[in-house]
PAMIZA-206049 format. One record per residue: x, y, z of N, C-alpha, C in turn; residue in one letter. Coordinates in steps of 0.02 Angstrom, whole numbers, plus 32768, in hexadecimal, padded with zeros to 4 digits. Layout:
PAMIZA-206049
XYZXYZXYZa;...
END
This chain:
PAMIZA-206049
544049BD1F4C53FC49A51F5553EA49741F1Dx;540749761ED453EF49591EA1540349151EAEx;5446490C1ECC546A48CF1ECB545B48991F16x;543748C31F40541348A81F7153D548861F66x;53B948B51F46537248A41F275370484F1EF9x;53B148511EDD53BE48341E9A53D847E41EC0x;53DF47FA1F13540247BB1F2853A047A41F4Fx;539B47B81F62535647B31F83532D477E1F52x;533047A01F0F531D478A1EDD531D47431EBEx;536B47391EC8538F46EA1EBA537946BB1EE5x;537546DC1F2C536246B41F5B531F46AB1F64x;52EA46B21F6052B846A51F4552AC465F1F1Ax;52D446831EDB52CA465C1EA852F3460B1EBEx;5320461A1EEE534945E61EFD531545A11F26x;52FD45DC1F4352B945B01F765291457C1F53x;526E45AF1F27523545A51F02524845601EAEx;5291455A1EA552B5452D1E8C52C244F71ECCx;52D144EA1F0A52D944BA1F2D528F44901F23x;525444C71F2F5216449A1F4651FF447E1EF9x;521744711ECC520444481E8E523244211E81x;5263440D1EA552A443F71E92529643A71EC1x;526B438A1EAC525243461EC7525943171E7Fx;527042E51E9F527E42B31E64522C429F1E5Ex;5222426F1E0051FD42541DFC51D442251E37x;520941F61E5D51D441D41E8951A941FE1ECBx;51CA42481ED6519B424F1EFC5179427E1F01x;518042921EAC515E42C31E9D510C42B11E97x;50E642D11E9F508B42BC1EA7507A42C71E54x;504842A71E525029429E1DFD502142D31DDBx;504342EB1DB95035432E1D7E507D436E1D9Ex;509C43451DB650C743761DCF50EB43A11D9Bx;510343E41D97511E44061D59516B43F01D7Ex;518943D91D4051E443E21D4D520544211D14x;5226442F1D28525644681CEB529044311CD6x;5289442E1C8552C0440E1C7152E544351C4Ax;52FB447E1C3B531D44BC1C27533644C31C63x;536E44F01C64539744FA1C84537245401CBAx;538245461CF8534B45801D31535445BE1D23x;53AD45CA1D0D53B5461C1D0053CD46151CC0x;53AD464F1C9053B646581C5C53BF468F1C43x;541A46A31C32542F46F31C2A543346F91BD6x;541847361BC8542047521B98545447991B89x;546547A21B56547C47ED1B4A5453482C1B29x;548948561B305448488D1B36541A488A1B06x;543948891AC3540748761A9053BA485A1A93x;53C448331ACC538D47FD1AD9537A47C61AA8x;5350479C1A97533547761A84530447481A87x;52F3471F1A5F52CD46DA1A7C52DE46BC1AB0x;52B646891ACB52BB465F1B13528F462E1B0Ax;52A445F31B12527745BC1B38528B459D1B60x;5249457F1B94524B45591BBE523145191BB4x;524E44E51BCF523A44AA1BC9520F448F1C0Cx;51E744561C0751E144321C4751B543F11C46x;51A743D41C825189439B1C615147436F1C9Ex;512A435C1C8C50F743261CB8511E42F91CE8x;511642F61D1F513242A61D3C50E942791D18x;50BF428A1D29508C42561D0D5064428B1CB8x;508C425E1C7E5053428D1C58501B42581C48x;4FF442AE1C6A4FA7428B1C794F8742D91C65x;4FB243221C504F8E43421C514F9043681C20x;4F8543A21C024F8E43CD1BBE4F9E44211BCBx;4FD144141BB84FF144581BB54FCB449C1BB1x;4F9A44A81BA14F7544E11B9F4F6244ED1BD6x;4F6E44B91C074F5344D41C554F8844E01C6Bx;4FD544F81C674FFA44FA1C725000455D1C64x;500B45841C94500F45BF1CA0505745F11C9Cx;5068461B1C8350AF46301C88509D46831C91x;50CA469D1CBF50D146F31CB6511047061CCAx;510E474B1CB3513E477A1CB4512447BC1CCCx;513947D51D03512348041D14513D48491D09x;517348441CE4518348751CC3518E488E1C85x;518E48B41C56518048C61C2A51A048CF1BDEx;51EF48A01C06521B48991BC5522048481BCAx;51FA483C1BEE520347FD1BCA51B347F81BA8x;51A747DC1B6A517047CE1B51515347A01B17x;511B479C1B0F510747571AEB511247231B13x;50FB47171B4850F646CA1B6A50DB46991B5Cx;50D746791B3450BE464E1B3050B046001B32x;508345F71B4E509F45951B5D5085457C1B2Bx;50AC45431B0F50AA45181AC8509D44D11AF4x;50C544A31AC550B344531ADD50F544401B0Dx;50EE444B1B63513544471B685149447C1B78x;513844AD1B6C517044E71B545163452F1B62x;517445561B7B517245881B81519F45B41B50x;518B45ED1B1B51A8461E1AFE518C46641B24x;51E9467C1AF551D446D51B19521746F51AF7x;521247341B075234476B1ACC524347971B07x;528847A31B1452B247E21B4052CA48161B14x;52AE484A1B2F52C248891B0252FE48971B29x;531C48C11AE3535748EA1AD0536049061B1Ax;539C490B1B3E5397492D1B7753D349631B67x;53BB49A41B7B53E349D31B6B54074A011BA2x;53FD49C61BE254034A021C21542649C41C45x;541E49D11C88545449A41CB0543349621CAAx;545549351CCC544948EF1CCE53FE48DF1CF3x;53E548A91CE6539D489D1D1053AD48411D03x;5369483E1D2E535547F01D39531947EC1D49x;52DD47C51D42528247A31D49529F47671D52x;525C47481D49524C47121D585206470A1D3Ax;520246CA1D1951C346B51CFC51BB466B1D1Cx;5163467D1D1C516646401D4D512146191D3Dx;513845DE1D37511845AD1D0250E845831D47x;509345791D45508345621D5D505045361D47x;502B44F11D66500644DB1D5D4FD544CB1D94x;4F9D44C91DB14F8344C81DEA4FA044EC1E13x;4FA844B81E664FDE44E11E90503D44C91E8Ex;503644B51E48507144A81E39509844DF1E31x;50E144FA1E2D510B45131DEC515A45231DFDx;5161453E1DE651AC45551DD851A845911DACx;51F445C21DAD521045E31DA4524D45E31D88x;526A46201D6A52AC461A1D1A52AC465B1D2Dx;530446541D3D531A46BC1D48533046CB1CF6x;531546F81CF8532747071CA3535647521CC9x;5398472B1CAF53CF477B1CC053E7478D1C81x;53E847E01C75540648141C2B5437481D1C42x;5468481A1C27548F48511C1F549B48AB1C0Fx;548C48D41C34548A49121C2754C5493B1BDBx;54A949651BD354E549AC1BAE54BC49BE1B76x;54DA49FF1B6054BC4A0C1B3054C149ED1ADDx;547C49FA1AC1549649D61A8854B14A211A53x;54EE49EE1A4855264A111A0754F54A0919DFx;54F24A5719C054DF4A4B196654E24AA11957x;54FC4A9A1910550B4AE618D854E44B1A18F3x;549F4B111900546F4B5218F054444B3C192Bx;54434B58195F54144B55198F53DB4B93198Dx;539D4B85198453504B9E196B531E4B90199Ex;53004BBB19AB52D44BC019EB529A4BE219B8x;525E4BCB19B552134BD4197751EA4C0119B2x;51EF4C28198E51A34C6419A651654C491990x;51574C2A1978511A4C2E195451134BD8192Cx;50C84BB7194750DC4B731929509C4B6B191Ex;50854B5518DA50384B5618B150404B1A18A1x;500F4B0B186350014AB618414FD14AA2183Ax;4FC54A72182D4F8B4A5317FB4F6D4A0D1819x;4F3E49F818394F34499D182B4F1F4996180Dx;4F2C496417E04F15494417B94EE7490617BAx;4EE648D817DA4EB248A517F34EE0485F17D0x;4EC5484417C84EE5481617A94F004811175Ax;4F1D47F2173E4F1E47DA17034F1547B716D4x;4F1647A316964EFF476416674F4B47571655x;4F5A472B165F4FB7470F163E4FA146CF1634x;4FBB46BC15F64FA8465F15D44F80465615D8x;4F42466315D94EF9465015E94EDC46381638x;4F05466316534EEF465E16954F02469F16D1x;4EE346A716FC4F0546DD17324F3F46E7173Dx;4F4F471E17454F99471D17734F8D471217BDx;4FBF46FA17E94FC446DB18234FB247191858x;4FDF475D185C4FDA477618804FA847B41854x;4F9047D918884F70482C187E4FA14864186Dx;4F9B488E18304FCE48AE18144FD048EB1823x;4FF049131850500A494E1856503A496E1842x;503549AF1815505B49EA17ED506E49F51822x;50B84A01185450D14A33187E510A4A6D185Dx;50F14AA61864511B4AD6185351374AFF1888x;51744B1D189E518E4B3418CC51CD4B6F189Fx;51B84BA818C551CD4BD5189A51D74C1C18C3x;52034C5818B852064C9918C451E94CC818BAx;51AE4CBA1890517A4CEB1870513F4CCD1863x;510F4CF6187E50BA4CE3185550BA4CF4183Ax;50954CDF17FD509D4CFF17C650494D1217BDx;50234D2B17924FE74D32178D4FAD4CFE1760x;4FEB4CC917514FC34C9E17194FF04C731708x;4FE54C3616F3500C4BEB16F550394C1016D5x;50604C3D16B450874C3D167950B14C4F16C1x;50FB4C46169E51334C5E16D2513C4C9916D5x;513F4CB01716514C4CF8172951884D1A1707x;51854D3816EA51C84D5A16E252044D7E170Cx;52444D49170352734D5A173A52714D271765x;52384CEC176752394CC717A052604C8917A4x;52644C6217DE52934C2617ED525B4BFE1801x;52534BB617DD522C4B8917EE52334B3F17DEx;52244B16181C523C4AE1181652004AA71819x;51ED4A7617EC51C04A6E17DE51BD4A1A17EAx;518749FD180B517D49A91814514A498F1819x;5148496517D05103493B17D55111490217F8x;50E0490A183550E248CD186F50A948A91871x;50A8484E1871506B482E189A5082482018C3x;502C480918EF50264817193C4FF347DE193Bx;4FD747CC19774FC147AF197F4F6F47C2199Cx;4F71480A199E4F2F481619AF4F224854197Dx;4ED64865197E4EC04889195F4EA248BB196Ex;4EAC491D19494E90492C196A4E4A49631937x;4E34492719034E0A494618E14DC1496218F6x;4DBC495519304D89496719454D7D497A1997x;4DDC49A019B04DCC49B219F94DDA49E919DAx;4DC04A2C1A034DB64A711A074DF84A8419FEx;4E304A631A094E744A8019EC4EA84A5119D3x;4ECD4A6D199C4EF04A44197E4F304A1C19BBx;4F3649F519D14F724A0019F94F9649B019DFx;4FE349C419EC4FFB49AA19BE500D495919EAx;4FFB491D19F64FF748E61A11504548E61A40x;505648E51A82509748E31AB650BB48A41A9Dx;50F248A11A76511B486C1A7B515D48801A4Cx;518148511A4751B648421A1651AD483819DDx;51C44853199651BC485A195152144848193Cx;5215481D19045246481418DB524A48061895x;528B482C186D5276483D182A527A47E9180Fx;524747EA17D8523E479517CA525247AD1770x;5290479217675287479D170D525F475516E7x;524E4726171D523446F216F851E8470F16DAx;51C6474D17155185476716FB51464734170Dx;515E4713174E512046D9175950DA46F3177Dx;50DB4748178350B8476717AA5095473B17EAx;50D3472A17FD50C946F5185750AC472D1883x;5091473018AE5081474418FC50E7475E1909x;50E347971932513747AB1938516447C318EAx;515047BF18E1517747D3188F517A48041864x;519F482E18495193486E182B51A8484817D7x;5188487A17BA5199485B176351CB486D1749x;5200485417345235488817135236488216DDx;51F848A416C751F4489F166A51FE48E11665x;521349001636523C4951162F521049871635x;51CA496D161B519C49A6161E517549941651x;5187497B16885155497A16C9517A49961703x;51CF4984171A51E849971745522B49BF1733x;522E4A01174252544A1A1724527C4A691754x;52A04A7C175452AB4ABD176252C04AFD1733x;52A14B37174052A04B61171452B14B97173Fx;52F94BB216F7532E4BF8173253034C26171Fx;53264C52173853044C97173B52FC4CDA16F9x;53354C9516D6534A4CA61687532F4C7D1656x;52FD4C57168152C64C37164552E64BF11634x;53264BD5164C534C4BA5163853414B641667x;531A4B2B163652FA4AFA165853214ABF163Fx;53294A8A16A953524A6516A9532D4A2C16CBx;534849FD16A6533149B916BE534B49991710x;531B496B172B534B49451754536B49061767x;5389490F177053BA48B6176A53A7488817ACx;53A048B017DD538A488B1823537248C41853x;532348B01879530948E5189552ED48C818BCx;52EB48F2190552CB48C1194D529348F5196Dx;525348F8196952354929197B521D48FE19C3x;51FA494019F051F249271A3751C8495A1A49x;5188493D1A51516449651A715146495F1AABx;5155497F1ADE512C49721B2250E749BE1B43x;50D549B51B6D50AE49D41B6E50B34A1E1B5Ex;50D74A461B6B50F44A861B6F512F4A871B59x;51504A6F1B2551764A881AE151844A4C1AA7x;51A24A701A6B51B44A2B1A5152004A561A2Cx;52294A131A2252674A121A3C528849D619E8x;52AB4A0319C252C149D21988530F49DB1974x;531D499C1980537049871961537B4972191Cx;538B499518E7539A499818A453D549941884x;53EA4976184E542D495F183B5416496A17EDx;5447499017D1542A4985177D546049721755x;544D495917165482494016E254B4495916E1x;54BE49B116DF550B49D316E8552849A3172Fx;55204993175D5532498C1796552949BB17DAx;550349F317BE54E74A1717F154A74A191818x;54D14A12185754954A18188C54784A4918BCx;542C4A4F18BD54054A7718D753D84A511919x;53E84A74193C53A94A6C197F53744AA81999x;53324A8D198B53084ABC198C52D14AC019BDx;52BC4AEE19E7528B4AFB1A0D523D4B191A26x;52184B011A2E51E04B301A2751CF4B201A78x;51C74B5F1A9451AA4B4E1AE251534B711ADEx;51324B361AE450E84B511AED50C64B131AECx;507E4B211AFF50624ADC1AFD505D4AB91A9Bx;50584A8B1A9750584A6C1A4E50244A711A3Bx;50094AAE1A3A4FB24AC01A1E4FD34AE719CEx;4FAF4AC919A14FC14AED19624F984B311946x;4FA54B5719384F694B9F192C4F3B4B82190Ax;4EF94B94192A4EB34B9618FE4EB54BB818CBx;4E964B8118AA4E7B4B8818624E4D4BD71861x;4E484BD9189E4E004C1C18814E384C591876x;4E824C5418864EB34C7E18914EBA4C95184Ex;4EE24CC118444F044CD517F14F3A4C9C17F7x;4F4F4C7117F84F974C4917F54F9B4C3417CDx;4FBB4BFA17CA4FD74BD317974F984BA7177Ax;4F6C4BAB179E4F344B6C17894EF74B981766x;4EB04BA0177B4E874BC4174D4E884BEF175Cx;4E684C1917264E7E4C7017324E274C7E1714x;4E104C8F17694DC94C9A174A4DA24CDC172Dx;4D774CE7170E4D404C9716F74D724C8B16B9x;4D4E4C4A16AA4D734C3816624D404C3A1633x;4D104C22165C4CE44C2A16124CE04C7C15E2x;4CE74C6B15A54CD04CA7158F4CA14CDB158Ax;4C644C9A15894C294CB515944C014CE715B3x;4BE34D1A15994BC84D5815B04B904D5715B9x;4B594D1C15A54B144D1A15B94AEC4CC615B5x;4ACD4CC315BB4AB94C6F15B94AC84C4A1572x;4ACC4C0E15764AD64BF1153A4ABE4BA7153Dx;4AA44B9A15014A724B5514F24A8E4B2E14BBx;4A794AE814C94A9C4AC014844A544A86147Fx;4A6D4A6B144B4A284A2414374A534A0A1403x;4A7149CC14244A77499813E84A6B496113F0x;4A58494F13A44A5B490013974A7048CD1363x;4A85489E13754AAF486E13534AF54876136Ex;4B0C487C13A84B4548A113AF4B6C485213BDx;4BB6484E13CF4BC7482713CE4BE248161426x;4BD947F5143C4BFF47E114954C2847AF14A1x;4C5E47C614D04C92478D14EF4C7B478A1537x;4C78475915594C71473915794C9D472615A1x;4CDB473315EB4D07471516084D0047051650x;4D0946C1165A4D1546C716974D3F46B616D4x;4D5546F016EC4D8246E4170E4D8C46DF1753x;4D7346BE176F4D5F468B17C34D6746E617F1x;4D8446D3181F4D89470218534DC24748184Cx;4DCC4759180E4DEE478917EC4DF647B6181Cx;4DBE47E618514DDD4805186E4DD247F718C0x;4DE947BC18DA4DFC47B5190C4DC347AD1939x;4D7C47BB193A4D4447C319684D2A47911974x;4D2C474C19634D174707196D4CF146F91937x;4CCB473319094CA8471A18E04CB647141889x;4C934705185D4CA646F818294CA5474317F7x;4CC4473A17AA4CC5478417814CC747681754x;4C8F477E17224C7E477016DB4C8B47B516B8x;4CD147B616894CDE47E516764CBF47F2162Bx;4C98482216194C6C482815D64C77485C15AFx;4C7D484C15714C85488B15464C6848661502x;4C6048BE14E54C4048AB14984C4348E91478x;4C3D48D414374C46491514084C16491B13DFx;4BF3493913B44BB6493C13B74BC349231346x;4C07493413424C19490912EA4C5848FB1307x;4C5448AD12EF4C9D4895130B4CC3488712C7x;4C8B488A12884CD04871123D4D0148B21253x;4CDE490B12644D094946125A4D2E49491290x;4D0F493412BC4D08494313054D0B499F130Fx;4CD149AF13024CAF49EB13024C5849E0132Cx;4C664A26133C4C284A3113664C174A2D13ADx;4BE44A1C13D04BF64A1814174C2B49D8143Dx;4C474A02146B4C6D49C1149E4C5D49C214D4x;4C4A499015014C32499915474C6B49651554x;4C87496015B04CA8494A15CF4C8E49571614x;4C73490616244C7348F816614C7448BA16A2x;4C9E48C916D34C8B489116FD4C6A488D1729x;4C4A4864172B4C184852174F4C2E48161786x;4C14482A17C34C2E47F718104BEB47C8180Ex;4BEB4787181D4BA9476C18284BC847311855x;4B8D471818764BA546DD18A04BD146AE187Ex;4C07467718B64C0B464318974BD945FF1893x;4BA5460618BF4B8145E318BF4B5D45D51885x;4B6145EB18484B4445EB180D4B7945B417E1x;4BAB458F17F84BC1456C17D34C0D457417AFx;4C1A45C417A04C5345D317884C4F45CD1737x;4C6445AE17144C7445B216DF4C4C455D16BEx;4C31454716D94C1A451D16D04BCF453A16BCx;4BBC457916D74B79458616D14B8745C0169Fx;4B7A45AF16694B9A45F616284B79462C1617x;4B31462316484B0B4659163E4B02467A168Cx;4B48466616C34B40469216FB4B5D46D316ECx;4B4F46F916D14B46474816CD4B1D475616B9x;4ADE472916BC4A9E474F16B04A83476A16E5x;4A6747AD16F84A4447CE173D4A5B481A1743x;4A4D4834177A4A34486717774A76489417AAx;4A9648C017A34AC348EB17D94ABD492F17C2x;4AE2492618084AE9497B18324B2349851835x;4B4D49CB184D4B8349D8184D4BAB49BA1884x;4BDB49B318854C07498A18C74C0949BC18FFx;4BFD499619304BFC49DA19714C3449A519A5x;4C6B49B819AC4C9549A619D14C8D49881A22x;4C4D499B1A344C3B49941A7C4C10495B1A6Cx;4BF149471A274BC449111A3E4BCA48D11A0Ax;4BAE48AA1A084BAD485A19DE4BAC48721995x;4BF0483F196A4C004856192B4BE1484E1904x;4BB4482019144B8447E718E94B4F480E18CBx;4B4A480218774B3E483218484B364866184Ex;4B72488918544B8448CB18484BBA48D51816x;4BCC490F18004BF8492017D44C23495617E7x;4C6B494D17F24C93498D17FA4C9D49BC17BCx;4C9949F117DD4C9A4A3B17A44CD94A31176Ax;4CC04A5E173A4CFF4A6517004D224A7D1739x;4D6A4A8F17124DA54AAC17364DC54AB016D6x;4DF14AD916EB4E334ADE16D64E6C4ADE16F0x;4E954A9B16BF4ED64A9816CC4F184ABA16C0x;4F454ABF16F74F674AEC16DE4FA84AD416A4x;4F7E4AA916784FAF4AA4165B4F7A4AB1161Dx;4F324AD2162C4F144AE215F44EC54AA715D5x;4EDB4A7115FE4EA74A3B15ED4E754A44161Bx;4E354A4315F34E014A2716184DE649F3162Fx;4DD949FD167C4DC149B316B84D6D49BB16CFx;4D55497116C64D2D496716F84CE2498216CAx;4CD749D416C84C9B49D616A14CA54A06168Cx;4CA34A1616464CA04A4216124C7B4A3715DDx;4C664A8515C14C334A7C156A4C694A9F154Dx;4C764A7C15164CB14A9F14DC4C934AA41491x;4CAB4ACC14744C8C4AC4141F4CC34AA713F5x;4CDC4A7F13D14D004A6013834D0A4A831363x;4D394A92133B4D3C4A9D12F54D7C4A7312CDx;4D6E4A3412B04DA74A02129F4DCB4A0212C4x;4DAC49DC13064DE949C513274DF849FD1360x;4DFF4A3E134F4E114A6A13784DD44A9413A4x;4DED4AA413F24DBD4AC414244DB64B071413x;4D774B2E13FF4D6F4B6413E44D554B931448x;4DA84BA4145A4D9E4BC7148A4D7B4BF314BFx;4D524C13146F4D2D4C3D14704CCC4C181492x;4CD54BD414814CB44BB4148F4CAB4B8414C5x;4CD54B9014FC4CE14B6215224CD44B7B156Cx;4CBE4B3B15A24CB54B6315DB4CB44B311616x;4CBC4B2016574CB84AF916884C724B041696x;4C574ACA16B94BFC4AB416C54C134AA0171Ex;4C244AE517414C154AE5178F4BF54ADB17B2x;4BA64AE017924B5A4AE317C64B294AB21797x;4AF64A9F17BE4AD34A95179F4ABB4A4A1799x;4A9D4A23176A4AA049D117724A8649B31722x;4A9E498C17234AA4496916E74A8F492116DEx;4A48490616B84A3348D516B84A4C48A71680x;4A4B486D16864A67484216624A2E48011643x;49FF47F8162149E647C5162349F6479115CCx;49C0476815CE49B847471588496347451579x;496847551541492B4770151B492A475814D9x;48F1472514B848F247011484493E46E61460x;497446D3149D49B346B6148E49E646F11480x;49E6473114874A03475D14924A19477F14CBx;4A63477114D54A6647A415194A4B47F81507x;4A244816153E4A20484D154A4A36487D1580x;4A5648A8157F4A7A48CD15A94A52490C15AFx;4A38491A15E34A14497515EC4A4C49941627x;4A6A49BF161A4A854A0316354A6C4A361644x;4A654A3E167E4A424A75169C4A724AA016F1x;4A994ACA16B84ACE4ABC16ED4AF44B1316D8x;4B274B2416F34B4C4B6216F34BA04B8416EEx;4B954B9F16D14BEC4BB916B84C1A4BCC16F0x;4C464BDB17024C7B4C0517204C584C471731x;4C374C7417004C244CAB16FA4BE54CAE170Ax;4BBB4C8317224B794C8017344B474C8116FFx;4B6B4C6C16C84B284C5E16824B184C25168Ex;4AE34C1B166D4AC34BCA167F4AEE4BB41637x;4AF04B64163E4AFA4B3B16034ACC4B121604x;4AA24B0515C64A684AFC15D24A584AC21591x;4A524A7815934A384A55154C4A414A18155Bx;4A2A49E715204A1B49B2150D4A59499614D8x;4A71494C14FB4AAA492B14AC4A8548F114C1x;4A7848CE14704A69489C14634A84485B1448x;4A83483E14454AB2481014274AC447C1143Dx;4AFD479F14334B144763142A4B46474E1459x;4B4A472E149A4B91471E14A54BC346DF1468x;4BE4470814404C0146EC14144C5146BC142Ex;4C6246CE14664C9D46CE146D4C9B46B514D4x;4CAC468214E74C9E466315254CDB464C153Cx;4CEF466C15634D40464615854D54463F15CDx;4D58461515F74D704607163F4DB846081646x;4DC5465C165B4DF8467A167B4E0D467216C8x;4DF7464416D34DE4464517224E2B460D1748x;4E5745E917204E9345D717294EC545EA174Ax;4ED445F3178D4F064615179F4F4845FD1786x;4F73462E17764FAF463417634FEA4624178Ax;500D45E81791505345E117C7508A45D217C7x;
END
């Protein structure tokens, strides 16, 4: 039946290749031609792909130019200038063949993309019970963003009860960007496509980092190994990684489930609630304090802009209060051209509605850093623990008052204490982070 199916298939495609197969003169104005070759086989491994093609009359622009795949190992489609890209996963089972099919109006054509089937050889074959992690949102690298949205993926044999490693456990670990974000949908889920280890570290869209302390695997004996070349693949319902390390040993690893990462409200690897310490309300009042000022354009993905703010309340000791927060506000305010757009008034981010001045909650990272909105206390330099807490609820005004920014907090802990005060002070320190990184 497979090999019937598979001829049915060709023939089709055979068809559907005759009716575009008109020379320039009598082809009609804007006609799509394929100038790449129609079938295009890969091995199991899989890989990259492009397609080529071209205008009889260019008269038109590629963005109106359409491509799909209707199935689920092939992915990242994307049309460029010309061009169609795309990424075939690892095939670990018998042979297959699609078709992607490139259209423009009631124009198009079609490309059999045929695998080669078998299993993939490698040392240690690992199937993950259990797969947690972290987003991170974007980044600051050279004075500007990183390209893609940063996801912690961990895949592993044990939950453990708290970021630290389980004891006894096997875990295999990949910091991936993506191209979408999911700082503000109801679940972490980890973006469907192709990931590859990048030692250049250009944090591209598709790319995992292979800097030692970001992607790594850890035995069950605590013994942590780098990787030399790594192909992660995630489709809707599992994700699927081919690993090669400096010894020369190779691992292929599995997780079958949807690519939703455990909530944060969980005991996992990420916050372990509450964090705050705090056992009853708590108030602050300062002034003269000192403020930075950043801004960094569309940081987390929602169309609008993020003025990232912090200040310490003595910056010769750097002691005393620390606040950290970002704030979403239109772009219609100018961007970074307007140095006083984070002045105004928000509310907490509510995922169902418009970002525009609001503020997403502290969090904790599981690598221990605080995101987004937190009150911390100093002592030279260092976070006095005991003093520290995420600002979940609540709203936070921002104005200027006889040439002083003023900040009022009126807002709430992890634990349901209010955090409650006034910082006064100077933006001393003004910088446009808003550069994407490529």
């Amino acid at each position: 039946m497979k090999k019937l199916f598979l001829l049915f298939a060709l023939c089709a495609f055979t068809l559907a290749a005759c009716e575009t197969a008109t020379t320039p003169e009598e082809a009609p104005k804007g006609k799509l031609t394929l100038t790449s070759k129609s079938v295009m086989n890969f091995e199991a491994a899989g890989g990259a792909g492009e397609i080529t093609y071209a205008f009889v009359k260019e008269e038109t622009r590629a963005n109106q130019v359409t491509a799909i795949a209707v199935v689920n190992w092939i992915t990242d489609v994307t049309v460029g200038d010309n061009k169609v890209t795309f990424n075939v996963a690892a095939n670990n089972g018998d042979e297959r063949s699609a078709t992607i099919k490139v259209e423009y109006g009631s124009d198009s054509f079609q490309v059999m993309i045929s695998q080669a089937g078998g299993a993939v050889s490698a040392n240690v074959n690992f199937t993950a019970s259990y797969m947690g992690g972290t987003f991170y949102g974007k980044f600051i690298v050279d004075g500007g963003q990183t390209e893609g949205f940063n996801y912690h993926v961990i895949m592993s044999d044990m939950q453990p009860v708290n970021y630290n490693v389980a004891t006894g456990s096997t875990e295999y670990r990949f910091d991936i960007y993506a191209g979408e974000t999911s700082e503000f949908n109801r679940e972490v889920r980890i973006p469907v496509g192709t990931y590859t280890l990048d030692h250049q570290r250009t944090n591209r869209v598709g790319t995992i980092d292979a800097d030692k302390n970001c992607s790594y695997h850890v035995s069950a004996n605590k013994v942590v190994s780098n990787y030399k070349t790594c192909t992660l693949v995630v489709s809707e319902n599992s994700i699927v990684a081919d690993i090669t390390f400096f010894s020369g040993e190779s691992h292929h690893v599995e997780y079958h489930g949807k690519p939703v990462m455990c909530d944060y409200s969980e005991t996992t690897y990420a916050d372990v609630y509450p964090v705050s310490p705090f056992t009853s309300d708590h108030t602050f009042d300062v002034n003269g304090g000192y403020m930075y000022a950043y801004y960094r354009g569309d940081w987390f993905g929602t169309g609008d802009d993020v003025w990232f703010m912090h200040m310490i309340e003595d910056k010769t000791s750097f002691s005393g209060v620390y606040l950290i927060f970002n704030f979403i506000v239109p772009k219609s305010l100018g961007g970074f051209s307007n140095t006083e757009g984070f002045l105004g008034e928000y509310t907490l981010t509510d995922p169902t509605k418009e970002m525009e001045w609001t503020f997403p909650a502290g969090r904790l990272r599981d690598d221990s850093q605080m995101l987004n909105a937190f009150y911390m206390e100093c002592v030279s330099g260092q976070i006095d623990w005991e003093h520290t807490a995420p600002i979940v609820d609540g709203t936070i005004k921002v104005e200027k008052v006889d040439g002083q920014i003023v900040i009022t907090v009126d807002g709430k802990d992890d634990a349901n204490n209010a955090i409650k005060g006034t910082f006064r002070g100077y933006v001393r320190e003004l910088e446009n982070q808003g550069t994407v990184v490529k």
